[in-house]
C-alpha positions as CSV (number, residue, x, y, z in Angstrom):
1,X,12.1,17.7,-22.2
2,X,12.1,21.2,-20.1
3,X,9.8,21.1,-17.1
4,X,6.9,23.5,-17.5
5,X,5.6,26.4,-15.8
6,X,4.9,25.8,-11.5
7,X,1.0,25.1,-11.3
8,X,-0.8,28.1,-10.3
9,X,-0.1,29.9,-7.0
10,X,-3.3,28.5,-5.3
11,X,-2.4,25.3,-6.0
12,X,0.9,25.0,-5.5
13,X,0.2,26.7,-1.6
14,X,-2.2,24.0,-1.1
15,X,0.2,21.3,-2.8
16,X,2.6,22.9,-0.3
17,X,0.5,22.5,2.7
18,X,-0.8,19.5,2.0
19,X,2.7,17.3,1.7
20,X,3.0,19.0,5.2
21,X,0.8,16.7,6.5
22,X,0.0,14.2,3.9
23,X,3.8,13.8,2.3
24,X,6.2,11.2,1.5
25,X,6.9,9.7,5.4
26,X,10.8,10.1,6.0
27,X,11.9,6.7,6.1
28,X,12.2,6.2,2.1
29,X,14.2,7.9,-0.1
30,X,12.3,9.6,-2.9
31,X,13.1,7.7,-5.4
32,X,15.4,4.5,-6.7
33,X,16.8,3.9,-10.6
34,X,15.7,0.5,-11.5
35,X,19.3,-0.8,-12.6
36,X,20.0,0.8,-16.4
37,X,16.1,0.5,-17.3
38,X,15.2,4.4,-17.1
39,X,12.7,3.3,-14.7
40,X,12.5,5.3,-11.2
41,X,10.6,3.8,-8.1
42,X,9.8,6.6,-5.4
43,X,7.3,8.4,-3.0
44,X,5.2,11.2,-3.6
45,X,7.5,14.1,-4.9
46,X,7.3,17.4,-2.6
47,X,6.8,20.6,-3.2
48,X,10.7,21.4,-3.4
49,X,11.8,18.5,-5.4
50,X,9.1,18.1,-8.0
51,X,10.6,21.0,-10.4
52,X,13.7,19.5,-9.7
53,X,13.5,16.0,-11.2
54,X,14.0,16.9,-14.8
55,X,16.3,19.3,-14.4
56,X,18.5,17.2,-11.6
57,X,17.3,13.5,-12.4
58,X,15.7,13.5,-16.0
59,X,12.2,12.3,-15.3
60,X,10.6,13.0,-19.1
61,X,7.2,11.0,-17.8
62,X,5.5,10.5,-14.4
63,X,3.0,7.5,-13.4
64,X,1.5,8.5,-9.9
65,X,-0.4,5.9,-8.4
66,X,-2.0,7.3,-5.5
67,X,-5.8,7.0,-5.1
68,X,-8.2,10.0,-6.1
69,X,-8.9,10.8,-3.1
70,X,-5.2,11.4,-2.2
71,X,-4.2,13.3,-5.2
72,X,-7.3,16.2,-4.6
73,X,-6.3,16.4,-1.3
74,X,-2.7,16.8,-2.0
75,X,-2.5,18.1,-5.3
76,X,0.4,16.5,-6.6
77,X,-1.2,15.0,-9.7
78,X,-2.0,18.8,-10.6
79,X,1.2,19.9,-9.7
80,X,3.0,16.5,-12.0
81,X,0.3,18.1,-15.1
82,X,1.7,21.6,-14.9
83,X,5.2,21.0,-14.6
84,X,5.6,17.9,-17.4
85,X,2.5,18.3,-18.9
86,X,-0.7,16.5,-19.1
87,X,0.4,13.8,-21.6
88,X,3.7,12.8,-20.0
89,X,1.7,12.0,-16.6
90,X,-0.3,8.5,-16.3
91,X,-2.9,7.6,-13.2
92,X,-2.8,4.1,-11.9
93,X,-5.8,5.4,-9.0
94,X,-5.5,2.8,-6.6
95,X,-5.5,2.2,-2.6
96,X,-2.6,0.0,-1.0
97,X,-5.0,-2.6,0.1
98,X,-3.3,-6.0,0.0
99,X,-5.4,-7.3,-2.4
100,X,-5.6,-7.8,-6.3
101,X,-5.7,-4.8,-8.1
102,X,-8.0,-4.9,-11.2
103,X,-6.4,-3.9,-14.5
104,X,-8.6,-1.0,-14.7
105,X,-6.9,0.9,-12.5
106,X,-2.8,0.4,-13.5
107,X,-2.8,-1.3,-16.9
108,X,-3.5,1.8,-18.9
109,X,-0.3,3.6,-17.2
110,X,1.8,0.5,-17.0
111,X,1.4,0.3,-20.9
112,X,1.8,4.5,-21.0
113,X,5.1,3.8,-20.0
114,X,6.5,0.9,-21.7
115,X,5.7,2.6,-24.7
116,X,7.5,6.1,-23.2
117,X,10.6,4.1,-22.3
118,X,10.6,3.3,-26.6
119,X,12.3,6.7,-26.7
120,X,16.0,6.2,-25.7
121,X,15.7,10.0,-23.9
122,X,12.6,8.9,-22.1
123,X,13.3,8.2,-17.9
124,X,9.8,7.8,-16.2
125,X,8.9,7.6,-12.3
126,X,6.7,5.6,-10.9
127,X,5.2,6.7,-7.5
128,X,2.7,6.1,-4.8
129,X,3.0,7.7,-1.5
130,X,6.0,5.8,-0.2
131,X,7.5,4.0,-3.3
132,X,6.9,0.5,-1.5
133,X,4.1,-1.1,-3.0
134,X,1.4,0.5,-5.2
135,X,4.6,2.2,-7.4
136,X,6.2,-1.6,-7.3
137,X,3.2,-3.1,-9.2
138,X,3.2,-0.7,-11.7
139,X,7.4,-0.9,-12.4
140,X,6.8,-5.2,-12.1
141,X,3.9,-4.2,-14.4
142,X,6.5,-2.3,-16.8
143,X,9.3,-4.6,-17.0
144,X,7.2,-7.7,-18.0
145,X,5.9,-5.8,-20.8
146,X,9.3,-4.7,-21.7
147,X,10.0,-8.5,-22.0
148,X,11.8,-9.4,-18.5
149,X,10.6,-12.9,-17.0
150,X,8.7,-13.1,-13.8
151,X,11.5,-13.6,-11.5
152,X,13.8,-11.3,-13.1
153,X,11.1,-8.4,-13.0
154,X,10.5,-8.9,-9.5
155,X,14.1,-9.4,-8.5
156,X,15.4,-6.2,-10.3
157,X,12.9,-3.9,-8.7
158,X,13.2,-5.7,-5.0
159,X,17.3,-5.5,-5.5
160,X,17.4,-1.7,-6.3
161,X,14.4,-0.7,-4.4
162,X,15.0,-1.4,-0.5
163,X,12.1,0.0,0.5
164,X,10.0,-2.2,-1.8
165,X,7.8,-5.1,-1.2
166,X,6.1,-6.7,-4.2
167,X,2.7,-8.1,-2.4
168,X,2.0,-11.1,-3.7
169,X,-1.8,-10.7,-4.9
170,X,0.1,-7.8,-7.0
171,X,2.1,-9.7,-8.7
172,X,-0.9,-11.8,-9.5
173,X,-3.1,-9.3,-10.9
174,X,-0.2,-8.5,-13.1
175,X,0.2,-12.3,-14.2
176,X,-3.3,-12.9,-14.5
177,X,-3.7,-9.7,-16.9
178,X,-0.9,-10.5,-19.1
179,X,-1.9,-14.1,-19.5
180,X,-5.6,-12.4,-20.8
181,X,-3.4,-10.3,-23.1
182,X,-1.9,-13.1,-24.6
183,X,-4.9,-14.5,-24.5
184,X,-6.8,-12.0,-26.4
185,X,-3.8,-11.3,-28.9
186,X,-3.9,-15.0,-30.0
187,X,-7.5,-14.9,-30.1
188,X,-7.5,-12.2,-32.8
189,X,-4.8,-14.0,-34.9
190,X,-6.5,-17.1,-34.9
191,X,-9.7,-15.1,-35.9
């Protein structure tokens, strides 16, 4: 996949200014491989290295999981659209709060890319702001679909990913929505 076009010049100054104030924090680095899974954990891209990660890392897809309110005031979720295009870029709109996350928010873009990572070529990131906990429910989120056991999802993420911290309610959410999934699957084959 080529990157597309730089979002318009409007946005891109405001995208610009915006990470200014509002940007990735300098105490994590932008973004961590997840072992040999094609799955990246990082912080909100800037301005400058956005167009870079397809050229320089291979990023086909993008899951940013910053709140609404963080991505119009920032503008990287525009920015991630213009450059990789609309369907290679997943929302998982949630706050870091501490506590369970309902599957309305992240399921959708956890399954959007364990079904990208099907492609051999595919290599999605998974953000938030700072890559250390929002970004870390999604990737747990990811793995356990792609088959990994509890432990061994968490424990791959926590061993690449320094910065990351896998809060505990998280993990539950996750758990407690696959075990519905199953739930719901076996449901239908019984029905």
């Amino acid at each position: 996949m080529t990157a597309g076009p730089a979002p318009g010049r409007r946005r891109w100054v405001r995208f610009r200014l915006a990470n200014a104030v509002y940007g990735p924090g300098r105490r994590t680095r932008p973004l961590t491989w997840i072992g040999d899974e094609r799955i990246a954990v990082g912080s909100v891209p800037t301005p400058r290295g956005l167009p870079e990660l397809a050229a320089a890392e291979g990023v086909t897809h993008v899951v940013n999981c910053r709140a609404g309110p963080q991505t119009r005031f920032s503008g990287d979720l525009a920015a991630e659209r213009a450059i990789f295009g609309a369907d290679h870029v997943a929302v998982a709109p949630m706050w870091d709060h501490g506590r369970a996350q309902p599957p309305e928010l992240w399921a959708e873009a956890a399954e959007f890319a364990a079904a990208a990572l099907d492609d051999p070529d595919a290599r999605v990131l998974i953000h938030c702001q700072r890559g250390r906990r929002r970004s870390v429910l999604v990737a747990y989120a990811v793995l356990r679909l792609r088959g990994y056991p509890p432990e061994d999802a968490a424990r791959l993420v926590l061993d690449h990913r320094a910065e990351a911290h896998l809060v505990p309610s998280y993990r539950r959410s996750v758990e407690d929505w696959l075990a519905a999934r199953a739930a719901d699957t076996a449901r239908q084959d019984g029905a």
